[in-house]
C-alpha positions in Angstrom: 106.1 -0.9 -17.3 106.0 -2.5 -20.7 106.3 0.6 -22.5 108.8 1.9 -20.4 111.0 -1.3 -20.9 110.9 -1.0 -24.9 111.8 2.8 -24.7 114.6 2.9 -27.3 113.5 -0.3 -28.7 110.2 0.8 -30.9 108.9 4.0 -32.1 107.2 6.4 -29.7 103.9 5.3 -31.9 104.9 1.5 -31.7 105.2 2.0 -27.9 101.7 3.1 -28.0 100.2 -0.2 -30.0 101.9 -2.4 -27.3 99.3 -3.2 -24.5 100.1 -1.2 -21.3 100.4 -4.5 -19.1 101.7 -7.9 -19.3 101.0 -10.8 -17.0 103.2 -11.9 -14.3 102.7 -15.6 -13.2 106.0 -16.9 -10.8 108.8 -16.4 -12.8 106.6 -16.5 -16.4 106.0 -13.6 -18.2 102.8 -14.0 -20.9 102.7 -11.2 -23.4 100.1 -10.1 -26.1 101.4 -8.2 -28.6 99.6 -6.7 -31.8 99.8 -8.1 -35.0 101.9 -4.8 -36.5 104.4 -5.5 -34.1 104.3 -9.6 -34.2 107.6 -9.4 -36.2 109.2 -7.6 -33.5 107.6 -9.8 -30.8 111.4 -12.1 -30.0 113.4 -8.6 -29.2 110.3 -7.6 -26.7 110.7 -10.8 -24.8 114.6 -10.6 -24.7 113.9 -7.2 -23.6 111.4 -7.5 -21.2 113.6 -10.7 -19.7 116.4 -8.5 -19.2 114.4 -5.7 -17.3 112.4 -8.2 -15.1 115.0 -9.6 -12.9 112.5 -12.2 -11.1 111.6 -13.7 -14.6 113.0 -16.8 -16.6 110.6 -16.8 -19.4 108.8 -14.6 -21.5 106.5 -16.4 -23.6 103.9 -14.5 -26.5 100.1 -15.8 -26.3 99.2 -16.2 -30.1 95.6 -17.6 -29.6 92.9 -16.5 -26.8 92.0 -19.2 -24.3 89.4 -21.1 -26.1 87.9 -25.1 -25.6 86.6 -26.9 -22.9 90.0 -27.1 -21.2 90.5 -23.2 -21.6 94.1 -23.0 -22.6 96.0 -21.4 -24.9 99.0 -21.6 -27.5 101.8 -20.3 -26.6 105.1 -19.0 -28.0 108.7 -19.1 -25.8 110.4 -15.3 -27.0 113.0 -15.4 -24.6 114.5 -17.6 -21.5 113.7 -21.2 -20.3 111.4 -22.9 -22.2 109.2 -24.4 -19.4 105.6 -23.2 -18.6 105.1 -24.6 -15.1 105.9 -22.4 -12.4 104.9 -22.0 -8.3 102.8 -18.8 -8.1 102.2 -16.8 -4.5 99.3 -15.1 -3.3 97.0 -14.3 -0.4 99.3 -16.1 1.8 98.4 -19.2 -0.4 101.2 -21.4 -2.7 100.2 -23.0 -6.1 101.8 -24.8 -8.5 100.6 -23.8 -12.1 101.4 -24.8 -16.1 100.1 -21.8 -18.2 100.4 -23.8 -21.1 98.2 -26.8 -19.8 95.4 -25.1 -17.3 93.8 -21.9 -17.4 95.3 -19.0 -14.8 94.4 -15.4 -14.7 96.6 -13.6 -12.3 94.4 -10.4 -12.8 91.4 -12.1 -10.5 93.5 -11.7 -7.4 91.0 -8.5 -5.8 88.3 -11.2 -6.8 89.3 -13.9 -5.1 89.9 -12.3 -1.9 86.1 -10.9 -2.4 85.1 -14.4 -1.9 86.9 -15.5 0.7 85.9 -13.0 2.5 82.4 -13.3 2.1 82.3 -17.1 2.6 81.4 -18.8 6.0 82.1 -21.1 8.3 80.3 -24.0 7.5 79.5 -23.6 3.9 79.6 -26.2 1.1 80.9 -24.3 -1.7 80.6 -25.6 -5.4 83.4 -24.1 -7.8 81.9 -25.5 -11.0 85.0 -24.3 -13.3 87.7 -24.3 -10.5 90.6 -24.3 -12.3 94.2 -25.1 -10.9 92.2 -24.5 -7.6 92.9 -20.7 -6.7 89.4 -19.6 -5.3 88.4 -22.6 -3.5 92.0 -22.8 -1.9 92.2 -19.2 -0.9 88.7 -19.5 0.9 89.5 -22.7 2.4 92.3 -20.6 3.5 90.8 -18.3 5.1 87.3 -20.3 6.4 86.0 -23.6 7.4 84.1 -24.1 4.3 84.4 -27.5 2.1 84.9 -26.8 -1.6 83.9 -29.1 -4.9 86.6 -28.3 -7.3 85.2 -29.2 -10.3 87.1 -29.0 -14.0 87.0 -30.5 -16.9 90.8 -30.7 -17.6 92.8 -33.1 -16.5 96.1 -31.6 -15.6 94.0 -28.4 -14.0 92.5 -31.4 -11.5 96.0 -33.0 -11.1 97.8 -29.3 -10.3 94.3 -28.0 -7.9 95.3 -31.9 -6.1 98.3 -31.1 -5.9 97.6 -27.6 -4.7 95.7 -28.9 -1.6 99.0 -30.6 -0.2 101.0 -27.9 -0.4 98.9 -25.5 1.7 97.9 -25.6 5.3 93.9 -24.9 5.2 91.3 -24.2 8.0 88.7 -25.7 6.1 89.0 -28.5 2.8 89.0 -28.8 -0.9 88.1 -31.7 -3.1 89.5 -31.5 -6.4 87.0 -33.0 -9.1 87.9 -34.3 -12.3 85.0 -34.5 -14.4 82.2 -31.5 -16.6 80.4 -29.5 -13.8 77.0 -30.4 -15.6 77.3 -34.3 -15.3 79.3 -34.3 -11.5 76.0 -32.4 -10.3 73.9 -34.3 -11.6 75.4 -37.8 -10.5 76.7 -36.5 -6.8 75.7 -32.7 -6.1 72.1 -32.4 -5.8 71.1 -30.0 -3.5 74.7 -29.7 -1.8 75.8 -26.3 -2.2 75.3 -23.4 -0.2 77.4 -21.1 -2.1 77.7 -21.6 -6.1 81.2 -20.1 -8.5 80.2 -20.0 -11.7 83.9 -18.8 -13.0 82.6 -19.4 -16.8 81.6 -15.9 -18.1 81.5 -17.0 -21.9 78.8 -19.7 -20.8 77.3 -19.1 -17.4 74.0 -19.3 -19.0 74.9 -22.4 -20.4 75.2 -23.8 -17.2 72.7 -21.9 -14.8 70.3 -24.3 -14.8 73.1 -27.1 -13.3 74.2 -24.7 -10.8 70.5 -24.2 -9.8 70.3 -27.8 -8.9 73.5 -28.1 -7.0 72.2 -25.6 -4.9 70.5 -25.8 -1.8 67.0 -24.2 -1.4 68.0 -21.1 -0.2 71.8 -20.3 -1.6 74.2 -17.8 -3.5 74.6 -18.2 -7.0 78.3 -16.1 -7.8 77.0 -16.1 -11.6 80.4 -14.0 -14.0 79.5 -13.0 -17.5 80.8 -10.5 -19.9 78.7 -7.6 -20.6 78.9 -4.7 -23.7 78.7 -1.1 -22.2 79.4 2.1 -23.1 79.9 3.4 -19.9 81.4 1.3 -16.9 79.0 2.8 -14.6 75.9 0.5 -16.7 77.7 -2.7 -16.6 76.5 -3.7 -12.8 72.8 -2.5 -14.1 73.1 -4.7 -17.3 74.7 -7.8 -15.8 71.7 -7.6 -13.2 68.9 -7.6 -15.8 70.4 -9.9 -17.3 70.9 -12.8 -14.9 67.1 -12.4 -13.6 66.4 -12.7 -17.6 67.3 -15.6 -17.6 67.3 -17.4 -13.7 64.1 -19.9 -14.0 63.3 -19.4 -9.7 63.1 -16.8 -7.5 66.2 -14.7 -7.0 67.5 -11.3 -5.1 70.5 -9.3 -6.2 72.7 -8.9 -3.5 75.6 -7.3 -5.9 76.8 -6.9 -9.1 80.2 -5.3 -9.8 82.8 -5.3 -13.0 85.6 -7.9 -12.2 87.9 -6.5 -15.1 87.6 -4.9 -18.4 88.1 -7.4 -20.9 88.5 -4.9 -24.1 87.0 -1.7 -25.2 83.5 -1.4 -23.9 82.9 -5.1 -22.8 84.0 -6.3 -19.4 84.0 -9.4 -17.2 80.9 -8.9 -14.5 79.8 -10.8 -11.6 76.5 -11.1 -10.3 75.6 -12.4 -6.5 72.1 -13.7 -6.1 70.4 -15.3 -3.5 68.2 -17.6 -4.9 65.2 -19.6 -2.8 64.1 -23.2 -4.3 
């Protein structure tokens, strides 16, 4: 669709250096473009505003999300300059500032996965959870209890507020704090199901997920993984998650969650691990 919209706008062969998708959150549109094009990057968003008739804002991403809080900078291109929006999905309402607290609307098929899989009764510990979008959709769906844990502020305040606006068959307790030290102080042993929705640094934080586990649990453990063909990146995530696990653990799955660039993807591992 991005192409489409800036036909008559760039070259045929600067159409074809403009990423093939942009991100839709609400009424915000986020857009990456290339840095041959970056001086062209204000008549894209006026352009792209005037074709999407359910946006107000086009804004251009001009770092990655990086830091403990996982945000990035962002630059207004066309429309309203305000970042926070209400964003719909799985029957579910949230309230979310893309500026402020990381949001990927591209793990939707994901967090339906979840919630599916999830039972009745389960304590669920999502150790980077965000604005709250998996352990609100599951609650959704299940009569689970989910820690929301995360490190940044305004993604505990908007996951809080979250909670409220949604009816839920089961509850969510949004945590403001790092996963590694609320474990240790208050979730030893707790969980029966663990999201560990960090890929750059799961294995940073296996060995705290391990101990907020209960002795026989599920470990949901994401991680980017280089392959040259898609069909290996299941195989690789695998070996690698039992290379570095320090107990016992079966595979129950592995899949790719979304290609990240060329040849290196986001994965997710499911393990059932026994204490």
């Amino acid at each position: 669709m991005l192409k489409q919209a800036v036909d008559g706008i760039l070259t045929e062969a600067e159409a074809e250096e403009l990423y093939g998708a942009f991100d839709q959150i609400g009424n915000i549109i986020i857009l990456r473009v290339p840095d041959s094009l970056l001086s062209k990057r204000k008549i894209i968003g006026e352009v792209l505003l005037d074709k999407v008739k359910t946006a107000k804002s086009v804004y251009y991403q001009s770092s990655p999300v990086e830091g403990d809080y996982r945000i990035r900078k962002l630059e207004l291109l066309a429309g309203d300059d305000k970042t926070e929006t209400e964003y719909k999905e799985h029957g579910c309402r949230f309230k979310v500032d893309v500026e402020k607290a990381f949001f990927s609307p591209r793990l939707s098929t994901e967090r339906e996965r979840i919630a599916e899989i999830v039972e009745d009764g389960e304590t669920i510990i999502n150790m980077f959870g965000g604005v709250g979008m998996f352990s609100i959709v599951a609650a959704k769906k299940k009569k689970c209890h989910v820690y929301n844990i995360d490190i940044n502020p305004d993604a505990a305040r908007l996951c809080s507020e979250n909670i409220l606006l949604n009816k839920l068959k089961g509850t969510v307790e949004s945590i403001e704090g790092d996963a590694s030290r609320v474990i240790e102080e208050k979730l030893h042993d707790v969980g029966d199901r663990i999201l560990m929705l960090l890929p750059e640094r799961s294995d940073e934080f296996l060995e705290s997920a391990i101990k907020a586990a209960k002795k026989k649990a599920v470990i949901h453990y994401y991680c980017h993984t280089h392959a040259e063909k898609k069909d290996q990146v299941s195989s690789l995530a695998s070996q690698h998650f039992l290379s570095v696990v320090s107990i016992k653990s079966e595979i129950l799955g592995a899949k790719i969650v979304r290609p990240v660039g060329p040849r290196f993807y986001q994965a997710v591992v499911d393990a059932a691990i026994s204490k």
